[in-house]
N, C-alpha and C positions, 0 to 999 in steps of 0.2 A: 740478223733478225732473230728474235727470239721465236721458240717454235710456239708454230699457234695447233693450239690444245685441241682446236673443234675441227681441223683439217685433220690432224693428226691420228684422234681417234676414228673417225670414218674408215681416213686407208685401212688403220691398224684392224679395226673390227672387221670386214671381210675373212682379214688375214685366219681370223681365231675360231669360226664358225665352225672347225673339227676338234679343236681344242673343248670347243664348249659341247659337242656331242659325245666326247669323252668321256667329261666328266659327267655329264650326264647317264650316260650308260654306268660309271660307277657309280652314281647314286642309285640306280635301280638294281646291281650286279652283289652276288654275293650277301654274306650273313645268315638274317632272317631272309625265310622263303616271301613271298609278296602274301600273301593271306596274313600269317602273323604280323607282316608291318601294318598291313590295315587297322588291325586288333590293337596296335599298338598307336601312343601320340609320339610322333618320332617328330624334336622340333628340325631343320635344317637352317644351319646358321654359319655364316660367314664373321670370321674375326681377327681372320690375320693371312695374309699372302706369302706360298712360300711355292718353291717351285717342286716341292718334292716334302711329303712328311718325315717326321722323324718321330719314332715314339718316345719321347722322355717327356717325363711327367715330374722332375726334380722341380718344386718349388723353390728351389735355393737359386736353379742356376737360372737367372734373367736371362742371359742370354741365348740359352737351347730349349725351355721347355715350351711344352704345349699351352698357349695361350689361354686354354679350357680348362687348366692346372688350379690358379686361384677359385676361391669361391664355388667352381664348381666340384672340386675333389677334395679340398681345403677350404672349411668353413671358418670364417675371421672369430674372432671372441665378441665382438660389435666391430659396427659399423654405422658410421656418420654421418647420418643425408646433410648434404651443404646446401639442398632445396627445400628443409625445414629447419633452417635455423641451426645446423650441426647436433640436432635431435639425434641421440644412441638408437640402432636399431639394434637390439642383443639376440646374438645367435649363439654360439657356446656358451658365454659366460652372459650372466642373468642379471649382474649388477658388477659396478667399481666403486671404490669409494679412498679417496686420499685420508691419509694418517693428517693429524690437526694439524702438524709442520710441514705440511706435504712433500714429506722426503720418505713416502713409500707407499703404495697402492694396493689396496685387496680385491682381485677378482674374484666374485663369489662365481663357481662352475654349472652349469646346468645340471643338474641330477639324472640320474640313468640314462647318459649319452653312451652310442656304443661307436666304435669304429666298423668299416664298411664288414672287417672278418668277424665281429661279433664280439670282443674285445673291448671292454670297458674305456672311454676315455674320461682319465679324470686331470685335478691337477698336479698332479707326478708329471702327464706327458706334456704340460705348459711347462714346466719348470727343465725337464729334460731338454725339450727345444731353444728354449732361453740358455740355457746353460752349455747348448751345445756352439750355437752362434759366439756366445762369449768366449768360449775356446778355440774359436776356428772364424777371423774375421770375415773370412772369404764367403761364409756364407751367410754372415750380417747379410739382409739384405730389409732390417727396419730400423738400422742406426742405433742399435742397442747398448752398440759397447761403449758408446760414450756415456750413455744415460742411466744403467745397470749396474747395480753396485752387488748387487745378488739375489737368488729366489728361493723362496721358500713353500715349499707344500705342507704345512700345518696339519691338513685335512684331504679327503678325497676331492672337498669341492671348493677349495680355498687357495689361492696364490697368492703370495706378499712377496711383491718385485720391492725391494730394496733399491732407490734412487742414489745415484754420488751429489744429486742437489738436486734443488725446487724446480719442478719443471711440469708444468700445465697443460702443457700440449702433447704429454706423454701417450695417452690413452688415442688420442689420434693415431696419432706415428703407426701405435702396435696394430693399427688393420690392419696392416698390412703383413701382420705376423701369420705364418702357412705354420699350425701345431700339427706337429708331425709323430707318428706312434712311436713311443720308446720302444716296443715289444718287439719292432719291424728294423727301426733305423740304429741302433745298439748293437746289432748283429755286420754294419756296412763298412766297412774297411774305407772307402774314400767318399766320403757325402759328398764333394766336391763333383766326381766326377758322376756318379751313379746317376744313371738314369730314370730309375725307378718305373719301369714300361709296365707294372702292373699294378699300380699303388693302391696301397691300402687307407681309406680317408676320410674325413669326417662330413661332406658336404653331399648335396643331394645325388650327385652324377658322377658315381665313383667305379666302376664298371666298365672296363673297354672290351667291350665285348668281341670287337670286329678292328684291325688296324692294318692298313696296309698306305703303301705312299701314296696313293690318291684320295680315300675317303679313309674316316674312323669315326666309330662310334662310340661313344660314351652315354652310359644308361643307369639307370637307378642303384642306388645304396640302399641296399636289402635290409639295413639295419637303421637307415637315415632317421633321425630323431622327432624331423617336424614332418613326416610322410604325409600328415594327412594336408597340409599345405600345396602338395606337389603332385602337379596334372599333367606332369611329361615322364615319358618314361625313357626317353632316349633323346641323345644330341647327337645329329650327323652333319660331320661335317668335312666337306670337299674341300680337296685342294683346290683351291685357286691363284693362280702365279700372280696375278694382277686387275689393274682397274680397264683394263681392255677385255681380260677376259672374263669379266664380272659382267661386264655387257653385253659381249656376246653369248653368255650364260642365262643374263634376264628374263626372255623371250620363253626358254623353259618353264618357267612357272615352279621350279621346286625348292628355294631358298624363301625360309620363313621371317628370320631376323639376319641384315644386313646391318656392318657396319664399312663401307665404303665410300669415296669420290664417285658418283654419275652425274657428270656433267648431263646440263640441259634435264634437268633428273625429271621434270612433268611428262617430258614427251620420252625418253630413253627410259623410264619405268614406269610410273603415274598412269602412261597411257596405255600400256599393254596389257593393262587388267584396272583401270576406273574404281571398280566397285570394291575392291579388295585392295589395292597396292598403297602404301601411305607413306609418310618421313615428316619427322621432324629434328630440327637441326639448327636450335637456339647459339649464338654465339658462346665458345667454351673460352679453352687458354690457350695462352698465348704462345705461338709458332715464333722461334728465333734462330738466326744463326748462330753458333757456337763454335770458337776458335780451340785447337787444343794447345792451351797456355804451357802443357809440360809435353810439348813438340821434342821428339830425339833430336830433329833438324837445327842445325844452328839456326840457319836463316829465316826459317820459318818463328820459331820461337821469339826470337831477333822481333820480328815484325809484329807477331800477334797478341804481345806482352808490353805493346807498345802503345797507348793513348791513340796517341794523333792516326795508330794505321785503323787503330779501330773506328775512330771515329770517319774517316779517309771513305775505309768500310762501306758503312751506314750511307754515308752520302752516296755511293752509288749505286743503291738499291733502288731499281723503281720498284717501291711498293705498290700503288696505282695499276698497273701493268699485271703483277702476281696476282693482284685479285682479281682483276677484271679478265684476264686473258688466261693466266694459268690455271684460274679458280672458278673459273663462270661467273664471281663474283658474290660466290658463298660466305669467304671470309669478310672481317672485317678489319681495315688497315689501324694500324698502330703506330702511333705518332709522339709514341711518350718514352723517353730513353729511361723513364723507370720499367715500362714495360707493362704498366698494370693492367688486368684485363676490363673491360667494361664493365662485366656482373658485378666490381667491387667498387662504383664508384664513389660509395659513401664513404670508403678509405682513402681516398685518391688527395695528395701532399701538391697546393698548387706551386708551393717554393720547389718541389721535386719536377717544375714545367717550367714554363715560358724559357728565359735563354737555355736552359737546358737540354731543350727540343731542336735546336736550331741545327743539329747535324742526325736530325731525322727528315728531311727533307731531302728530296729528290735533286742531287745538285753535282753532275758529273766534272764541270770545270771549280768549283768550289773545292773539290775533292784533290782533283789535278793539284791545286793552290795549294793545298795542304800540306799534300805529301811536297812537294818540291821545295816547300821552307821548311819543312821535316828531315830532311837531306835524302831521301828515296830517289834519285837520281835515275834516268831513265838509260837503258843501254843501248846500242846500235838497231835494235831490234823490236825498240819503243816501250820494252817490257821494264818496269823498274827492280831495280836493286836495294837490298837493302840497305840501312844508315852506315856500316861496315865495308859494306859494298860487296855483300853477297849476293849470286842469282837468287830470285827469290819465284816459286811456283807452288801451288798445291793447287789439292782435289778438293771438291765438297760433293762428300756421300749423300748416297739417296738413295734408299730400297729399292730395288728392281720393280718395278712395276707402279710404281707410285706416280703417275703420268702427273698429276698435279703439283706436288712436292720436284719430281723431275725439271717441269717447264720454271716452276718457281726459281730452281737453282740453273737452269739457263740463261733464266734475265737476269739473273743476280750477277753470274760471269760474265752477262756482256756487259752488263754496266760496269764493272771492277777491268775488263780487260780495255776500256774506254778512259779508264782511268791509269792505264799503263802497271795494269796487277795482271800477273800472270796466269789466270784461274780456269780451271774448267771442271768437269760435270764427270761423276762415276757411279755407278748404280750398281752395289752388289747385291747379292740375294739378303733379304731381310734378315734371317739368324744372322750369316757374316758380319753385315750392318753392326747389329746389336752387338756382336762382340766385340768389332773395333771400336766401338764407343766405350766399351768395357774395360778392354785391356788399353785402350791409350796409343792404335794404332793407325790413328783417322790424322787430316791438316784439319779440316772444316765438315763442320755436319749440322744438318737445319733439324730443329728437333722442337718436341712442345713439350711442354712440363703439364703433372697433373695438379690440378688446384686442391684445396678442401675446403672447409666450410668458412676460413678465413682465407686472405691470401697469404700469409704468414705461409703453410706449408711448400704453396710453390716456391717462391723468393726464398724456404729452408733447405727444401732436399736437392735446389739448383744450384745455388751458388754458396753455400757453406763448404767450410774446411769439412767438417766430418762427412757428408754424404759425394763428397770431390771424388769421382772417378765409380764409384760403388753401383751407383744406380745409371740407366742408359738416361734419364733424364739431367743428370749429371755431368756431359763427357768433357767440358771445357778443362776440370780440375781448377776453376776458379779457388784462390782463396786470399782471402782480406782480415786481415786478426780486427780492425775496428768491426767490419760487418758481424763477424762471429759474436763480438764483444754486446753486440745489439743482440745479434738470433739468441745468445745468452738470457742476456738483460730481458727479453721476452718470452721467456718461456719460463722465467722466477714470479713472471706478476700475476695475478691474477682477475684484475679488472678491465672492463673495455675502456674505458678512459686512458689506463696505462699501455694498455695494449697501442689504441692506436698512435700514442703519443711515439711510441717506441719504432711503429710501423712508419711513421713519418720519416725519423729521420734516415732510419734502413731505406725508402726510395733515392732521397738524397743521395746516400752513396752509391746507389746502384745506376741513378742517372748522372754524377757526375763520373764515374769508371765506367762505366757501359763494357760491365764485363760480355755480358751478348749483346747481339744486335737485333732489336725484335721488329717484324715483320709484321704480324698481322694475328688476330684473334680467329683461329681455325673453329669454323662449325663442329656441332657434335653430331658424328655422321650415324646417322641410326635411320634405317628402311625397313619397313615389316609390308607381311601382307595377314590380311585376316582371312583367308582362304581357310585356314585349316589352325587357325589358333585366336583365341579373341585375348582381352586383358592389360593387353599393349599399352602402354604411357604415351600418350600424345602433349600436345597444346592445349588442346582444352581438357584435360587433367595432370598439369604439367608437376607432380610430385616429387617424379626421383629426375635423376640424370639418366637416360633411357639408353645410351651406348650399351654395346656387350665387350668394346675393349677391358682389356686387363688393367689397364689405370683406374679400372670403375668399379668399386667394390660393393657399387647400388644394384650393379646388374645382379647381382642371386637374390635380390629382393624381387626385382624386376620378373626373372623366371618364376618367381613361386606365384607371384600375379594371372601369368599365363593358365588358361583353359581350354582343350580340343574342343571345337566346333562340332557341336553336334548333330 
């Protein structure tokens, strides 16, 4: 039986009610004395689960830094709301504008930005950072090098990215670009490895004032540009191992913005504070399983690079089940082997459905059928082998503490081992996670990709050859020279006509390979209380994407919204 989520949690919360008086006592222990935290708006915010902090603050490594790294230490050059239309919100840079052949783009730079030490940022250090990624792939981490043909700094407040061809969606991409000080990073022997536990940075909450493995804080940029936007003056934030001990944490009252799973979330938070406590959590993108197609394992490889296992897969997934039982019934199921998420339905290819769908259905003897005219042959032990007739087993990963995601990859295994697939369930600590999905040392890993203002970017940075292995949203190492030949072909044109004509045929192939296997459209999980901050994005002013994850580069719009309660 799969584990059920609402029993589960109950036991497990007893368990953590010292757990949660811990962290609580860090939240009040140490730094500022308690009079100066009064005097002060200190937000407390939850953004990432880990069982112990680590200070690095490297923007390069996805895998090790502090989740509080982008946007809030490292301000984007713009940024995209995909809840106005992919409307530019510009923060460094004040404008872009493409050459008439659009094979090269001018950012013009904000004027008298300084970095947090006082230190002029102009565009020398966009060009230094660009230039450093192109020499060093490993810290690509906005797809540069394929796109970049060179940079130039003309001017203090001028960059001309030189393109190797017509590419539209350029200016997207680069939010996600962390400019980093030449004055600082020029002097670092391994950027790769460098931590950077004191970093010097351009965004509002550059500052760690306070860091230890249970809480840190992060506080204002003495030099911060748009200061007078910004009505926090510090980020504290606790470790929290997990979504059990998020719960038994609640009750406390001292976490402002949440981004977490609370199951039965009205009466498990809602009701311990009524007049303050709120959430909203509009259907986002799309939750899938992911094979890792460049597997060291024979057998595994063997099987995962194989159509019919994938599709095998899929059929014994009760999706049904993950929502209702692992999910409270937050999410919402997906039933389309292109994968698209609901908010795009005005994109949605119906030649990319109907038969194409038909091994996204819940079908455990369908599956059996599959694989056994497939030649996966079962062995003394019921478990199948694969078409060579190797034992065939793996794991599928899942964060430590991710009770949701956990239960999900429960039923997923028991359906697959229903079907005579070898599978079962591992939960490492969340960094580990991420960097087995990085370096390529996972079987199976359930994971969601970030969207943008089109779906073009998620269906890019997921299953293209160039972002294959680079990004954690990436870990399958999918790659298809036709697909690429499309992600191409749509990033030269310029019109929505052409666009979505090109988007069409890109689901087709993504529905008839089912390079992943999607699951379900994950909520956007954002809790706040207005106890001690007003400003918040709800439903009835639904603007931006309200999360504080690191996929959301709306969130440092979102914090400069915020105001202490007076």
């Amino acid at each position: 039986m799969p584990i059920n989520t609402k029993d589960y949690l109950a036991m497990t919360r007893r368990g953590l009610l010292v757990s949660a008086a811990a962290i609580s006592a860090a939240l009040m222990a140490g730094g500022a004395s308690a009079t100066a935290a009064q005097a002060e708006a200190v937000l407390t915010m939850h953004i990432e689960e880990q069982t112990s902090w680590v200070q690095n603050f490297n923007p390069f490594d996805l895998g090790g830094r502090r989740q509080s790294t982008m946007d809030f230490i490292y301000e984007p050059l713009v940024i995209f709301n995909p809840d106005d239309g992919g409307k530019p919100v510009f923060r460094l840079a004040t404008d872009f504008k493409f050459s008439d052949d659009m094979t090269s783009i001018t950012y013009t730079m904000r004027p008298d930005v300084k970095w947090s030490d006082g230190q002029p940022l102009t565009a020398a250090d966009v060009k230094y950072t660009l230039d450093l990624m192109l020499k060093n792939p490993a810290l690509d981490t906005a797809g540069v090098g394929e796109t970049v043909a060179s940079v130039e700094a003309p001017s203090p407040t001028e960059v001309v990215i030189h393109l190797k061809g017509v590419n539209s969606q350029f200016p997207e991409s680069l939010a996600d670009l962390a400019v980093v000080p030449e004055h600082i990073w020029k002097d670092v022997s391994d950027p790769v490895a460098f931590k950077n536990e004191k970093p010097v940075g351009s965004g509002p909450m550059t500052e760690i004032r306070r860091f230890t493995p249970q809480v840190y804080e992060q506080c204002r940029n003495p030099n911060y540009w748009d200061a007078a936007s910004l009505h926090v003056d510090c980020l504290k934030l606790p470790q929290i191992a997990g979504n059990d001990q998020m719960l038994a944490l609640l009750p406390e009252g001292t976490l402002d913005w949440i981004g977490s799973f609370l199951p039965e979330i009205d009466k498990t938070f809602v009701a311990l504070d009524p007049e303050h406590n709120g959430y909203w959590q509009p259907p986002a993108e799309t939750a899938a399983f992911q094979m890792n197609l460049k597997s060291s394992d024979e057998a595994k490889n063997e099987a995962f690079n194989d159509l019919n296992f994938r599709r095998a897969f899929s059929l014994a997934m009760d999706r049904t089940a993950m929502v209702d039982i692992a999910s409270f019934g937050y999410p919402k199921v997906n039933l389309h082997a292109s994968g698209l998420p609901p908010r795009f339905e005005a994109w949605r290819n119906p030649q990319a459905e109907g038969a194409k769908d038909e091994w996204m259905a819940f079908d455990v003897e369908k599956a059996n059928k599959l694989l056994d005219e497939a030649g996966y042959a079962k062995g003394d032990d019921g478990m199948r082998k694969t078409k060579s007739g190797k034992p065939l087993a793996f794991t599928i990963i899942i964060p430590n503490g991710w009770t949701d995601w956990i239960d999900t990859a429960q039923i997923a295994a028991e359906g697959l081992r229903a079907a005579g697939i070898n599978a079962s369930v591992a939960t490492p600590e969340y960094e580990q996670w991420q960097k087995q999905l990085l370096e390529g040392s996972f079987d199976v890993a359930f994971q969601s990709r970030a969207d943008g203002s089109t779906p073009f970017r998620g269906y890019y940075q997921s299953m293209s050859t160039a972002f294959a292995g680079r990004i954690t949203t990436a870990p399958s190492r999918y790659s298809n020279p036709k697909l690429d030949a499309l992600f191409d072909a749509y990033r030269k044109v310029t019109t929505d006509e052409e666009h979505k004509k090109l988007f069409n045929d890109i689901q087709i192939i993504v529905a008839d390979d089912l390079p992943m296997v999607p699951i379900f459209n994950g909520p956007t999980w954002f809790q706040y209380s207005t106890k001690r901050f007003t400003g918040w994005v709800t439903d009835k002013e639904p603007v931006m994407n309200p999360e504080n994850h690191d996929n959301n580069r709306m969130r440092l719009v979102h914090l400069l919204r915020l105001k202490p309660v007076e």
